[in-house]
C-alpha positions in Angstrom: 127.9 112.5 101.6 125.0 111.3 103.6 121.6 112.1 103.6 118.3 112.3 106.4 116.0 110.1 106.1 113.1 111.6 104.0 109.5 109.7 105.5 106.1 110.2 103.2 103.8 112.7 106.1 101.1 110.0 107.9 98.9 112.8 108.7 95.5 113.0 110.9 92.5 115.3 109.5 89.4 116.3 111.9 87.1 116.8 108.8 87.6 113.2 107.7 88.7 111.4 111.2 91.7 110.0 110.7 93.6 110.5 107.8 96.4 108.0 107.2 98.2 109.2 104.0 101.3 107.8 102.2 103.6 107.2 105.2 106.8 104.9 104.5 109.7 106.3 106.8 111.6 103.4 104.9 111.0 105.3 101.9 113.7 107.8 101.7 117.1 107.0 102.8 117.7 104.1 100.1 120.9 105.4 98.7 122.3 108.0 101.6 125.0 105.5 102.1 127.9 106.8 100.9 130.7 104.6 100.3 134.6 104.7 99.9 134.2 103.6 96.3 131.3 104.7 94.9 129.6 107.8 96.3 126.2 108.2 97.3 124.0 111.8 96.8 122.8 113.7 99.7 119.4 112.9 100.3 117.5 109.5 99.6 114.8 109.4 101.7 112.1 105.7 99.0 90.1 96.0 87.4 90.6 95.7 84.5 93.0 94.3 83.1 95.7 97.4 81.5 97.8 96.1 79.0 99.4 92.9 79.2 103.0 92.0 80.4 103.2 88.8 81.1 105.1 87.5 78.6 107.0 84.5 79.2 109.9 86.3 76.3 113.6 86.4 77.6 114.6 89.7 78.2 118.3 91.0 77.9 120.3 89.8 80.9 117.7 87.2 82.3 119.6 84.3 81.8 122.7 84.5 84.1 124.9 82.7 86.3 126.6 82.1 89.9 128.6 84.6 90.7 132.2 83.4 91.4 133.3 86.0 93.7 133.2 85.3 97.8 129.6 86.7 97.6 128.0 83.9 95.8 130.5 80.6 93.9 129.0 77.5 92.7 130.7 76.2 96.0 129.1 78.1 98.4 125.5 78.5 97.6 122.8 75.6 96.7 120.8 75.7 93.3 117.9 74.9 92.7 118.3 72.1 90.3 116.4 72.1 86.9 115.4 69.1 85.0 117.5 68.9 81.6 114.3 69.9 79.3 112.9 72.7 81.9 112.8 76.3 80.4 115.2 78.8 82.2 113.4 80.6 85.3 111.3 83.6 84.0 108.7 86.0 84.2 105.9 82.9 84.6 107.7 81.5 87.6 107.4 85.0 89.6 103.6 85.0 88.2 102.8 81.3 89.6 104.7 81.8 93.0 102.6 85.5 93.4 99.5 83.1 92.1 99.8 80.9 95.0 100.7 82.8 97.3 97.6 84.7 96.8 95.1 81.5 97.8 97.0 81.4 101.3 97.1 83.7 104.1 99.5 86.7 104.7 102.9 85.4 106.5 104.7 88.8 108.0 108.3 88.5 107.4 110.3 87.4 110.9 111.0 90.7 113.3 114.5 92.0 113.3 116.2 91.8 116.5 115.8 94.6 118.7 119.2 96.2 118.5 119.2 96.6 114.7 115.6 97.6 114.8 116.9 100.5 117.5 119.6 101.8 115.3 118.6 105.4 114.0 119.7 106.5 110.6 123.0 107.9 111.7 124.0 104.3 113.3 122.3 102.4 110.2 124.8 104.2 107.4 127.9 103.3 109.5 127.1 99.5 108.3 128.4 99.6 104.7 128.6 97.6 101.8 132.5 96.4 101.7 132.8 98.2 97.4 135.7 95.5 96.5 132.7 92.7 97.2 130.7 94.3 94.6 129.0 91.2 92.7 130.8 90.4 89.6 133.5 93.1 90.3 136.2 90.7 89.1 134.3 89.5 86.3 134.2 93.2 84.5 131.0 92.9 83.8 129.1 95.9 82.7 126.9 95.8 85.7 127.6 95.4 89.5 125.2 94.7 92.4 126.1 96.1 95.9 123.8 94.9 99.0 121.7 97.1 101.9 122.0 95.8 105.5 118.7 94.9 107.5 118.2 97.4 110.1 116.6 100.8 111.6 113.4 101.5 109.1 114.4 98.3 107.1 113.2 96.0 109.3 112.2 93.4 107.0 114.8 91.0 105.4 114.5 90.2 101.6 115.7 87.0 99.5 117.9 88.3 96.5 118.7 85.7 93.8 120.8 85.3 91.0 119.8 83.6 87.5 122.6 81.9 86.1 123.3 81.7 82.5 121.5 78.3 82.2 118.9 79.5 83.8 119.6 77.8 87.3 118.8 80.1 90.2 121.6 81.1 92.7 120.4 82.1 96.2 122.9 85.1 97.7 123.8 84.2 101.1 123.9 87.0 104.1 127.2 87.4 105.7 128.7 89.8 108.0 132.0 89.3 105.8 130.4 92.2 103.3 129.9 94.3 105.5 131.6 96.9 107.5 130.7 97.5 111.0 130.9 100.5 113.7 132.0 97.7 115.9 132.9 93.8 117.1 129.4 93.9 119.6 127.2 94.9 116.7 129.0 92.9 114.2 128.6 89.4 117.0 124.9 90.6 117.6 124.5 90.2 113.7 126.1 87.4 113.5 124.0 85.1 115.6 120.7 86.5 114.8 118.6 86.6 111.8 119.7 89.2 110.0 119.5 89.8 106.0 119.3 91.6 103.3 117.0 94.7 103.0 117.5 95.4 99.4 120.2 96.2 96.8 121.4 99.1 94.7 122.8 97.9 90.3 126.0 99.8 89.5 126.8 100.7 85.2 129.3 103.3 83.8 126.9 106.3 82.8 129.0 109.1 83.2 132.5 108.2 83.1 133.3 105.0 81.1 136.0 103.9 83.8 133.4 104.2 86.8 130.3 102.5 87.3 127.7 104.8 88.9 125.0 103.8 90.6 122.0 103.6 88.8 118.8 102.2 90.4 117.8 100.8 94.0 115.4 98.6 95.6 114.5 99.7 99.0 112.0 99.9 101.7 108.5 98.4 100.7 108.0 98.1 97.3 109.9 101.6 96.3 112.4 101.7 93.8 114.8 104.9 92.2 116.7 105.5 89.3 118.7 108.2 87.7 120.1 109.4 84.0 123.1 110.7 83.2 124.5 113.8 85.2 121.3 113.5 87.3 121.2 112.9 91.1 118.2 110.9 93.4 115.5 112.5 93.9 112.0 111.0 93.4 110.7 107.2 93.5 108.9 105.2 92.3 107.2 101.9 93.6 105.1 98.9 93.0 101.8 99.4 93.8 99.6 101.9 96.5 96.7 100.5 98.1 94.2 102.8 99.8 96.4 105.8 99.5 94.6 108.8 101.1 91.0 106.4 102.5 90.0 107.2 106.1 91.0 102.8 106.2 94.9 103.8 105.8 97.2 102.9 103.5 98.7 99.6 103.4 102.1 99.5 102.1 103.0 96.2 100.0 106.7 94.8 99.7 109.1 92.9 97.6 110.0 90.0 99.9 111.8 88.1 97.0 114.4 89.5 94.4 115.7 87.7 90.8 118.2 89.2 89.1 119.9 88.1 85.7 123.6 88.0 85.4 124.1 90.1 82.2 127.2 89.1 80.0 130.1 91.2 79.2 128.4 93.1 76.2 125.0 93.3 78.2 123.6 97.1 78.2 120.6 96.1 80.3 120.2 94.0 83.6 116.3 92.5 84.4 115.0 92.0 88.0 112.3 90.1 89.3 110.4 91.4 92.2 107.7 89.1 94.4 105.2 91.3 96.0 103.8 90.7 99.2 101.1 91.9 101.8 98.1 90.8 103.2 96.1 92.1 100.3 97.2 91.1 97.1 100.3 89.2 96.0 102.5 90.4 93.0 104.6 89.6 90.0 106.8 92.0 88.6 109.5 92.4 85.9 112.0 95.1 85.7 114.5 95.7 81.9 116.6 98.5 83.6 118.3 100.4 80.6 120.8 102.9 82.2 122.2 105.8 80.0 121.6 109.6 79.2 118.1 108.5 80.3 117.6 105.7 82.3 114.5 103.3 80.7 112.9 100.7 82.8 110.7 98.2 81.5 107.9 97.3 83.6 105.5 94.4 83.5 103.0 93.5 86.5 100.5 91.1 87.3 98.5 91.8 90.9 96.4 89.2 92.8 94.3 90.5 95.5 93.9 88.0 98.5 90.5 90.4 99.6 88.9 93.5 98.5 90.9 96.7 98.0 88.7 99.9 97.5 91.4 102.3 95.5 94.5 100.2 93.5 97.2 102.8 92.5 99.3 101.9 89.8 102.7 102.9 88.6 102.9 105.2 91.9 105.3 108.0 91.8 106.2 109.8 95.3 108.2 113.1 95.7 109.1 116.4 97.6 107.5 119.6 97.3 108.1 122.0 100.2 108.0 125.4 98.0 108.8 127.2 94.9 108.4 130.0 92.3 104.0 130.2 93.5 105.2 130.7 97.4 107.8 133.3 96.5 110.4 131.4 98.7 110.3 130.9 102.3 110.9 133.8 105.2 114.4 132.7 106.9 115.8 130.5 104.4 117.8 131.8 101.5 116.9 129.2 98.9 114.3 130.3 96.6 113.0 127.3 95.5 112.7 123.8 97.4 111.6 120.9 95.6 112.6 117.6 93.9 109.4 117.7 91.6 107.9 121.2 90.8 104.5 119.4 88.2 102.7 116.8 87.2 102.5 116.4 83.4 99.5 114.3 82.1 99.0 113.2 78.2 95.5 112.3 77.6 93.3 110.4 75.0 92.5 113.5 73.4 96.0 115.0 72.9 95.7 117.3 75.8 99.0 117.6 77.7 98.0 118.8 80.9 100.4 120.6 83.4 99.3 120.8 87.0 102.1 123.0 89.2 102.5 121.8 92.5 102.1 123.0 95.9 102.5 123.1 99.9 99.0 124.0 101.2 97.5 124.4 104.6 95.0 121.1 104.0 95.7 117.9 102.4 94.5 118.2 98.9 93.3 115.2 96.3 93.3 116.1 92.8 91.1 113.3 90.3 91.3 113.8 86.5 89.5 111.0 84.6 90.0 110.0 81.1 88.9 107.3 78.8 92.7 106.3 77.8 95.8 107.3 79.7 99.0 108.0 77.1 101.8 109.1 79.6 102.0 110.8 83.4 105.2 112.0 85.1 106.1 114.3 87.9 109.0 116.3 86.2 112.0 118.4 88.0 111.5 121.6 85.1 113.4 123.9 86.3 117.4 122.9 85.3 118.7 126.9 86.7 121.2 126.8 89.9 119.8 130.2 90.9 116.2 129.0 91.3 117.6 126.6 94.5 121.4 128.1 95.2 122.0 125.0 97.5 125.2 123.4 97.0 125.0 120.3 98.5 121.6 119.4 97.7 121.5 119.8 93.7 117.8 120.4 93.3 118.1 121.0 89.7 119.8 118.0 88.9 117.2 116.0 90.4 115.6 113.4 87.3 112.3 113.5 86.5 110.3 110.5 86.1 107.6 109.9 83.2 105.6 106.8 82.7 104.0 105.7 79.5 101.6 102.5 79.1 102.4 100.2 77.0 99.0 99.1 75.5 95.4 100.3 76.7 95.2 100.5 80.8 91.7 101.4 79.8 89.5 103.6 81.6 90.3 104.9 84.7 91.5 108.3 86.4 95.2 110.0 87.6 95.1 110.9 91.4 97.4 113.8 92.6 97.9 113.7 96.1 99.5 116.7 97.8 100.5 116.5 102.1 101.3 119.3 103.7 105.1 119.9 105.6 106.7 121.9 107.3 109.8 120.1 106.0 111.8 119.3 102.5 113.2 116.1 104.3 109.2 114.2 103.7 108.2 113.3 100.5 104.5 114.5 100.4 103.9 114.4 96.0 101.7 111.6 95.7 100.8 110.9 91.8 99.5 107.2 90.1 96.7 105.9 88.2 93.3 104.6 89.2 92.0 101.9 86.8 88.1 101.8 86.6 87.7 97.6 88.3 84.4 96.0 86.6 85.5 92.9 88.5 87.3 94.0 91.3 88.6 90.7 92.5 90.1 89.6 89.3 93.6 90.0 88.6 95.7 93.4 87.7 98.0 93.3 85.0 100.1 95.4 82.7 102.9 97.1 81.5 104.9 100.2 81.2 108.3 102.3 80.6 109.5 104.3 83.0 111.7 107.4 81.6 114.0 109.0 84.3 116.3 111.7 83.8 116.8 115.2 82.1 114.4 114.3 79.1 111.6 116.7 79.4 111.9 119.1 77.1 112.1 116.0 74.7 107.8 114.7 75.4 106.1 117.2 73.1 106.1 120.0 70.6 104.0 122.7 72.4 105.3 125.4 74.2 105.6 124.5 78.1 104.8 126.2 81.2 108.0 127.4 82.9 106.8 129.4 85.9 103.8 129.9 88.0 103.8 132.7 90.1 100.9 133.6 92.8 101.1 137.0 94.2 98.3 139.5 96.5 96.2 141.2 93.6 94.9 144.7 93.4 92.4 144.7 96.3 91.0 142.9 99.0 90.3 139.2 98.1 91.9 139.3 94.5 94.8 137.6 94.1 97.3 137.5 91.3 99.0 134.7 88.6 101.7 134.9 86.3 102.4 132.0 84.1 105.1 131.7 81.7 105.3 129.6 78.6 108.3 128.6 77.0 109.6 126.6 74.0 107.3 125.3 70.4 106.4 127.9 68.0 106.1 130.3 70.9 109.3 131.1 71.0 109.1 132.9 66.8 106.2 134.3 67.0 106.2 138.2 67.4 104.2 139.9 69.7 101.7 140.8 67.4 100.9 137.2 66.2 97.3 137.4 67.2 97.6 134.5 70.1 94.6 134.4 72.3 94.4 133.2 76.3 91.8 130.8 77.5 91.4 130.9 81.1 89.1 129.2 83.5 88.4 129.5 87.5 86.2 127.2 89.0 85.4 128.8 92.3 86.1 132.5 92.0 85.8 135.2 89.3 88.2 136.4 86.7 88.3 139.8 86.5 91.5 140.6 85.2 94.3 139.3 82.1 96.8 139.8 80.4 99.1 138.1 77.7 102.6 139.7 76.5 105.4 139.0 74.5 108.5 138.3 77.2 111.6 140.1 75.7 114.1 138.3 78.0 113.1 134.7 77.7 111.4 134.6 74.0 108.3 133.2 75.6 105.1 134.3 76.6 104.1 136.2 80.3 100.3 135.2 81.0 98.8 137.7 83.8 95.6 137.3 85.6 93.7 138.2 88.7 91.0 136.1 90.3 88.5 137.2 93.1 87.5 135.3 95.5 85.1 135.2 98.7 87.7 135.2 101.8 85.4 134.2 104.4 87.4 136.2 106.5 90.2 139.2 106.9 93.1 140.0 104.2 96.6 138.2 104.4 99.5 138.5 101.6 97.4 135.3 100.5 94.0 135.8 101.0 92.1 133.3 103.2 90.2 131.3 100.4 88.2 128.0 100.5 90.4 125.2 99.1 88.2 124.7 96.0 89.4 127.3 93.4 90.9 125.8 90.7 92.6 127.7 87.8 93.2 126.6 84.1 94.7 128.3 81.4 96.0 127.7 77.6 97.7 129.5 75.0 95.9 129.4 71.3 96.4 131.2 68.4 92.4 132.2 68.5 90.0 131.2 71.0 88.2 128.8 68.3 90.6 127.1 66.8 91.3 123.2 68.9 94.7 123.3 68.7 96.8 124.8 71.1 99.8 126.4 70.8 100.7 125.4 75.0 99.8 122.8 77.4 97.0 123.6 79.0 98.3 125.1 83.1 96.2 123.9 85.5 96.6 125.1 89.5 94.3 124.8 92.6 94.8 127.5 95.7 93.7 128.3 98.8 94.0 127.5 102.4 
């Protein structure tokens, strides 16, 4: 089952000239292949120093060895040789390689030839991986690596490597033997040009014990996917965003250079290595992927900046939002709900768990939220019902959800939420990641993290959630109406006369209506409110507002007691 490819909206904005905004085409189709062995899903589309990871520790799985399958044998490959007494290659080699390659200048990687880079996405899936050349297939290992093919928006060709289990490192060489090809012309044009790899998907049992699903992919830039258990591809993640949503553009970094440990036949993790590469900054990276009921990557990073960069994004999530439960579905199209994210969750410093629902606007719209400390982010899939999406081939609700906690202090610094208008579900236009506060803005970035994906959500936090955000025409001209539902804590027993108490906020217009009741169907809590607002202008269903009104609301059990009962719901509206 094959999917479009899914491009992040480059988009142009009179008010602020020209308005280059997340835009990898090579972001989206990373797993659309579907092969005869393993199926693929639908749709793929793609300062201060925070923390520490670079530790020189071994992690499971980074000491490996040659493959001895065709792919890559002792016999067919060269090693790089290590003295007797030299440490097996780690972390710290990735770190010094990014290190020096960040006092020289930016190479680009060598240009594809022209009849690969011509090949549109329906002509790039027919070149598949051959399944029985799976790396260490034959071995029964618990993990197995598969291999993209250079080509249409993959025009770059990366160096994958394997670590043996004395350390030695293994290049894997290209050939047109693993692949199969729509025919004997493309297949001879490959074969005397210079033609690679453009990235690789890891293979583990997390469903069925006999079959090894796959689990996580590397490709297109620097962007990388993953999925739980009984979950499906939906949004990615990727290595770092530079100048995401500046008039300059954004420039989109790249893992030229993979390492990845051979794990052993007990192993129930696998580590990659990822070099990062653009004519800005140089990277090290380190990946622990755990796959299981949810999927845990550990991350560590270290960033060196070959010039000045005015916005670093780390950990940067992208996904889809074309329309949900606020838009009351979409004339023509019989799905109610469209999305493979439908919030951003934020835990703060100061406890607060902060839920901002998503949406499809008219205008481009940059959301900042600063905080002294940063304790988790995610952009979460919420709702888990079939009959919110009724599509059958897409499987909206099993789409993971993706949460990322620091692992030690990132410091100060601020969450940017970055939401593109389109007119289509097949562009990924979420942008979410974190803005760390650079006193030295040269010096290096480094850090560390773990990366949750999978159906886990309702797992973060004791307080009641927010379920549903509905936006509706209110009462008269210019008001318009919000119902938001909250689900799940101690909501859930409480009866409807347990005294609880709304607290809600608009920034930008006046509240002149609310109302909180107990919901008999669901257990939880229905909050109603209107809002008025000057329209500028004549009455729609939605009434023509400025961009600026932003809504916030919490559930408490009396309006002067700190703790909440609920995350705090936080929205912003208009044209």
């Amino acid at each position: 089952m094959g999917a479009l490819p899914r491009p992040v909206l480059n988009l142009k904005s009179a008010a602020c000239r020209q308005l280059f905004l997340v835009g990898l085409l090579a972001l989206m189709v990373a797993t659309a292949l579907s092969m005869p062995a393993q199926a693929a899903p639908r749709k793929a589309p793609a300062s201060a120093s925070p923390g520490s990871g670079a530790s020189d520790d071994r992690a499971p799985g980074e000491a490996a060895s040659a493959d001895a399958l065709p792919i890559a044998s002792a016999d067919s490959v060269s090693r790089d040789v290590l003295p007797p007494a030299a440490r097996p290659f780690g972390f710290e080699d990735v770190v010094g390689k990014a290190r020096a390659m960040a006092e020289t200048e930016y190479v680009p990687p060598a240009a594809l030839p022209a009849s690969l880079r011509s090949l549109n996405y329906d002509q790039w899936r027919t070149v598949r991986f051959k399944p029985e050349r799976s790396l260490w297939r034959f071995e029964k290992l618990p993990f197995e690596l598969q291999f993209f093919h250079s080509g249409f928006y993959y025009d770059r060709n990366v160096e994958i490597n394997i670590i043996e289990e004395d350390g030695h490192v293994v290049p894997v060489p290209f050939s047109t033997d693993l692949f199969q090809y729509p025919n004997d012309d493309l297949r001879s044009q490959v074969a005397s040009s210079n033609v690679g790899f453009a990235g690789f998907r890891v293979h583990y049992a997390i469903n069925d014990p006999g079959y090894k699903d796959e689990v996580a992919v590397f490709l297109g830039a620097s962007y990388f996917r993953a999925v739980g258990k009984d979950t499906k591809y939906g949004l990615s993640a990727r290595g770092l965003a530079l100048d995401t949503a500046l008039p300059s553009g954004e420039e989109f970094p790249w893992f030229r250079e993979f390492w990845v440990g051979k794990p052993s036949g007990d192993d129930a993790s696998i580590t990659v290595y990822a070099l990062l590469d653009s004519p800005s900054c140089t990277g090290a990276y380190r990946f622990v992927i755990s796959p299981g009921p949810e999927t845990v990557m550990r991350e560590g990073f270290q960033v060196f900046l070959r010039k000045g960069v005015e916005k670093v994004g780390i950990a940067p999530l992208t996904s889809m939002y074309f329309y949900g439960a606020p838009e009351n579905g979409r004339l023509g199209d019989y799905r109610p709900e469209v999305h493979d994210s439908d919030g951003l969750l934020i835990h703060r410093d100061d406890d607060l768990w902060q839920w901002r629902a998503l949406r499809n606007g008219e205008r481009l719209n940059t959301t900042r939220i600063s905080m002294e400390r940063l304790l988790g982010f995610g952009l979460l899939q919420r709702n888990r019902n079939f009959d919110r999406y009724q599509d059958l081939e897409a499987d909206y609700e099993k789409r993971p959800s993706l949460w990322v906690e620091p692992e030690g202090d990132w410091g100060t610094g601020r969450i940017e939420l970055i939401e593109i208008p389109t007119d289509s579900e097949y562009n990924d236009n979420i942008v979410a990641f974190w803005v760390p506060n650079r006193e030295k803005p040269d010096s290096p970035i480094k850090g560390a993290c773990r990366l949750r994906w999978g159906e886990w959500e309702k797992r973060l936090h004791p307080l009641g959630r927010v379920v549903g955000t509905r936006q509706a025409r209110g009462d008269r001209k210019n008001w318009v109406r919000f119902l938001v539902d909250f689900e799940g804590g101690e909501l859930d027993a409480l009866p409807k006369d347990s005294g609880i108490t709304s607290i809600v906020e608009a920034e930008g217009a006046k509240l002149v209506q609310k109302h909180l009741e107990k919901n008999p169907h669901t257990g939880g809590w229905r909050l109603s409110f209107q809002v008025e607002a000057d329209a500028g202008g004549g009455f729609s269903v939605f009434p023509a507002i400025p961009p600026a009104v932003r809504l916030s609301a919490v559930l408490k059990k009396g309006e002067n007691l700190p703790n909440p009962l609920t995350e705090t719901w936080t929205y912003v509206f208009g044209r």
